[in-house]
N, C-alpha and C positions, 0 to 999 in steps of 0.2 A: 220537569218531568218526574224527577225523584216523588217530589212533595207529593204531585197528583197521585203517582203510584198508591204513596203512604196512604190516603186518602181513600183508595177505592177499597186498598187492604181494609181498612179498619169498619169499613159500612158492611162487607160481606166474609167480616173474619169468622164469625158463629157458622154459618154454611161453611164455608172453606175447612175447619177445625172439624164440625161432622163430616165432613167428606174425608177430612183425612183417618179421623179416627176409625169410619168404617171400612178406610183400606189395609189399616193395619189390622183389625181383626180376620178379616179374609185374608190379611196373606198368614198370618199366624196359625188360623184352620187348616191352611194348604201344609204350612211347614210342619205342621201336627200331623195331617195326615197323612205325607209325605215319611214321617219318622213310621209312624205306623204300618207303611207300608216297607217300609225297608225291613223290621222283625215283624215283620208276618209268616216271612219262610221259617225264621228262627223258633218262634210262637208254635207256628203248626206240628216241626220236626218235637220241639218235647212235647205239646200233648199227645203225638198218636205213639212217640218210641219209648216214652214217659211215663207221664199221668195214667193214657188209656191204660197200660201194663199193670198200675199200681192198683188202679183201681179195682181191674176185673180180678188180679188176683189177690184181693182183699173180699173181694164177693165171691169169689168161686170158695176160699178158704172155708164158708158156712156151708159147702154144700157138701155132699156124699157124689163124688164126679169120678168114674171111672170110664176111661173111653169105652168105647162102642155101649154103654147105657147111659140112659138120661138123668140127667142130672136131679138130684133130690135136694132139697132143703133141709139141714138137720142143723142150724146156729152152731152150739160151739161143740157139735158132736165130734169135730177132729182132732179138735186141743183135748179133748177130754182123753179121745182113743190115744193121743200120745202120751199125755200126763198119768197114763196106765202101763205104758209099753216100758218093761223091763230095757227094752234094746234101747228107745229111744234117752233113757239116763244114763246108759251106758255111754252108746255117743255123745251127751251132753260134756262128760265125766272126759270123755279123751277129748275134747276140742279144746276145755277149760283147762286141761294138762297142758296141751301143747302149750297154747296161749301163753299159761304162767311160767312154762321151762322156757320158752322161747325169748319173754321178755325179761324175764332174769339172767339167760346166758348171755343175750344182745346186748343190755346195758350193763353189763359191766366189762364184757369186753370191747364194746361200745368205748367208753370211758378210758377205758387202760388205752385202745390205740388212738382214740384223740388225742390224751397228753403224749404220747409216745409220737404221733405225729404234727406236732404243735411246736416241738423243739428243731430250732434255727439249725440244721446238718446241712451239707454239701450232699447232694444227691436225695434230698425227703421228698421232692417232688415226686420223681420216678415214683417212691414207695405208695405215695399218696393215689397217682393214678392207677396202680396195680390191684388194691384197697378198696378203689371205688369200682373196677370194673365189674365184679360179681351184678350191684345194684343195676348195670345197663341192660342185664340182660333178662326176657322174658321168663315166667314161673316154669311155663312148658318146656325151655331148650334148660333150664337149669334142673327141674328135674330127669327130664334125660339124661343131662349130663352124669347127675350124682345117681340114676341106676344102672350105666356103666359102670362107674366107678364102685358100686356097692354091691356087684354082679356076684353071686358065689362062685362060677366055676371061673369067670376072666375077667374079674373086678381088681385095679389097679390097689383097692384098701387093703382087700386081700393075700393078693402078693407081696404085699411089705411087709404084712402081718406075719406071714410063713418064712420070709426070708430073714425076721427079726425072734423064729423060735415060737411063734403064736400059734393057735390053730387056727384055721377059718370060721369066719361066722357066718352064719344066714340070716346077712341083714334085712333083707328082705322079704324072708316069710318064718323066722324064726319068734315065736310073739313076744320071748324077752328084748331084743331089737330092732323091730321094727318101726316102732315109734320112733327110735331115737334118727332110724334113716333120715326120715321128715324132719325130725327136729335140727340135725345137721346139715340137713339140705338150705332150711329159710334161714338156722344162720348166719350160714355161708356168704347165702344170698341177700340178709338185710341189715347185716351190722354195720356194714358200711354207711346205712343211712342212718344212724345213732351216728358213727363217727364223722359225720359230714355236719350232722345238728351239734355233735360234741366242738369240734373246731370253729364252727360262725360263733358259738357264744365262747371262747375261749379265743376269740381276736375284738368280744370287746371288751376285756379288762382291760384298764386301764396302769399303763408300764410306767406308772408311778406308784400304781399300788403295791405292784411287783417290787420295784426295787426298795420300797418300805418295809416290807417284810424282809429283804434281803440283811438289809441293814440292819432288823430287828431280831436277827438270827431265829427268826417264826420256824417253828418244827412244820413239816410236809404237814401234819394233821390240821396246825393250824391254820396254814395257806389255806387249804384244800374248804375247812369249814369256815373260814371267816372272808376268803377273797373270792375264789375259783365257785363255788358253790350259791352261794347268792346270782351270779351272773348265767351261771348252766341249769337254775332254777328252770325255767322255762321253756330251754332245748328240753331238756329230760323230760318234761312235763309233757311237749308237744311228742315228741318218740314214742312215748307209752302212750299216747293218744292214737297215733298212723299205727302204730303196732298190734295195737290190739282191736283194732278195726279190722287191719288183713285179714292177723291168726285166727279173728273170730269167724269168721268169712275164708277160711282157707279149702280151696276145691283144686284146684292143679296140681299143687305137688305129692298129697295123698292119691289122687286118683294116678298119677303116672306113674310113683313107684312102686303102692301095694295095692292101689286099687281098693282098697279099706280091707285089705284083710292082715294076718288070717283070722278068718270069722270077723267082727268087728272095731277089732281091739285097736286100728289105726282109722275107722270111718269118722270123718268129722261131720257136724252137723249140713254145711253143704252137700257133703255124699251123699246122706241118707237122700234128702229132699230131693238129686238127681237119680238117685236107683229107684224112689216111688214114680217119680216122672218119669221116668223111659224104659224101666226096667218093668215097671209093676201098672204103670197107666193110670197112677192113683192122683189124681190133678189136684183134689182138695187135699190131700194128706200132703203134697207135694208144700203146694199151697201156702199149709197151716204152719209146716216147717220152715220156710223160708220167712213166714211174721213173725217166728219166733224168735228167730235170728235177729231179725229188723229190732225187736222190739228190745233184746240183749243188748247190741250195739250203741242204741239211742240211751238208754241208761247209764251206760257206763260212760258215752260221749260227755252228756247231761253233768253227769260225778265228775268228770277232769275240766267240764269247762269252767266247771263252780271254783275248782281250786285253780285253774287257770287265770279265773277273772282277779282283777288286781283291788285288793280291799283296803279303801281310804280309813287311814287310823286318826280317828277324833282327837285334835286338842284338848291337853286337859282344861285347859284354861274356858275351854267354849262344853266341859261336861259341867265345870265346877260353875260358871253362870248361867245352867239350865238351856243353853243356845242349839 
């Protein structure tokens, strides 16, 4: 029986072999369209809360759009009307402020309480978790928080100010600090993620290198630039990357404690773009401001991922045989 089997196989193995081949490409279609049909819901949700978004207001930004009139075509009449607007350099000037004070206050206190919280103590967890809680919480309840706290008549800063001999400040509508409010506020609330980035690359040196330099009686400076440094190369790189994406894009905690004022001297480039939008009905101006942001962003991303990216160093041996 075996044999005759073999036998009947082998006279109608070409049919049999098409036959099977065209069942596995119909079931492959199926499992294809199958997959396809599962990110369909996925697909549709970013083109219509996505794409459609990006796109019309990439198109609306060429037009002259103020609500209740019809929209005009004017190309780049809006960048031009900003690349005019005193006001608009001005906000440019306090976003790039914040930005650079914020990322220079965060990393380096960044830095200071990762090694500070990096060392083996009895009890550094507690501190660790206390450290990190500012980053759980939303930009909206942490600005509330800090214009309580920064209130001139029953602001918590205040009263320890007065009761340590100081006078009161008006943090918040005085124009020498008012900036600073915000700027105290996001440190508050993001140094903890420098010191979360500063700790992952400060558990992976390797505690032989450590105790090399131990041995070697290496000064702090030279730990710091020949071990510790090469390894937080990267955390720090990606910090000042998330960093300066928020600050650049920062709209919550300006809007909830001064609202960009007074006069403009705290409106970040987000604000403007929301007071043309709801305040003034100006969709293209609105628009133009928010690509411009977009387009800041991307540039600066571009510039850290170039130094981010890791650059193979050519053998000499393979420059000196032309290879």
């Amino acid at each position: 029986m075996r044999k005759g089997y073999n036998i009947i196989a082998l006279e109608g193995g070409g049919n049999l072999a098409e036959h099977i081949d065209v069942l596995v490409r119909r079931r492959r279609r199926e499992e294809r369209r199958f997959q396809l049909l599962l990110f369909l819901p996925t697909i549709v949700f970013l083109v219509l809360m996505v794409l459609f978004p990006l796109v019309y207001s990439v198109r609306i930004s060429f037009y002259d759009y103020v609500r209740g009139r019809e929209p005009r075509f004017i190309g780049f009449g809006n960048y031009a009307h900003l690349f005019r607007s005193e006001q608009f350099w001005l906000v440019t000037w306090v976003t790039l402020r914040i930005t650079l004070t914020c990322l220079a206050i965060e990393m380096g206190l960044g830095l200071l309480l990762g090694f500070a919280l990096s060392q083996k103590v009895p009890g550094m967890g507690v501190f660790r978790v206390l450290i990190f809680l500012p980053m759980m919480l939303a930009p909206l309840v942490a600005g509330l928080f800090w214009r309580l706290l920064l209130d001139q008549t029953f602001g918590l800063v205040n009263f320890f100010l007065e009761r340590l001999g100081f006078q009161a400040v008006e943090w918040l509508t005085d124009p020498r600090f008012a900036i600073w409010g915000i700027i105290i506020t996001d440190v508050w609330q993001w140094t903890p993620f420098v010191v979360l980035l500063v700790l992952a690359g400060l558990g992976t040196i390797p505690q032989e290198l450590q105790e090399a330099a131990t041995l070697d009686r290496a000064s702090p400076w030279m730990r710091f630039r020949n071990i510790y440094l090469p390894y937080l190369r990267m955390p720090i790189l990606l910090a000042v990357l998330f960093r300066s994406i928020d600050t650049l894009k920062m709209f919550d905690v300006p809007y909830i404690l001064t609202g960009g004022g007074p006069g403009d001297l705290t409106t970040t480039l987000s604000l403007l773009g929301y007071r043309n939008l709801f305040s003034f009905f100006k969709v293209g101006v609105a628009s133009a401001i928010s690509w411009f942001v977009v387009i800041i962003v991307n540039v600066l991303v571009n510039m850290l991922l170039k130094i981010l990216s890791p650059r193979r160093k050519i053998p000499r041996e393979m420059v000196d045989t032309g290879l």
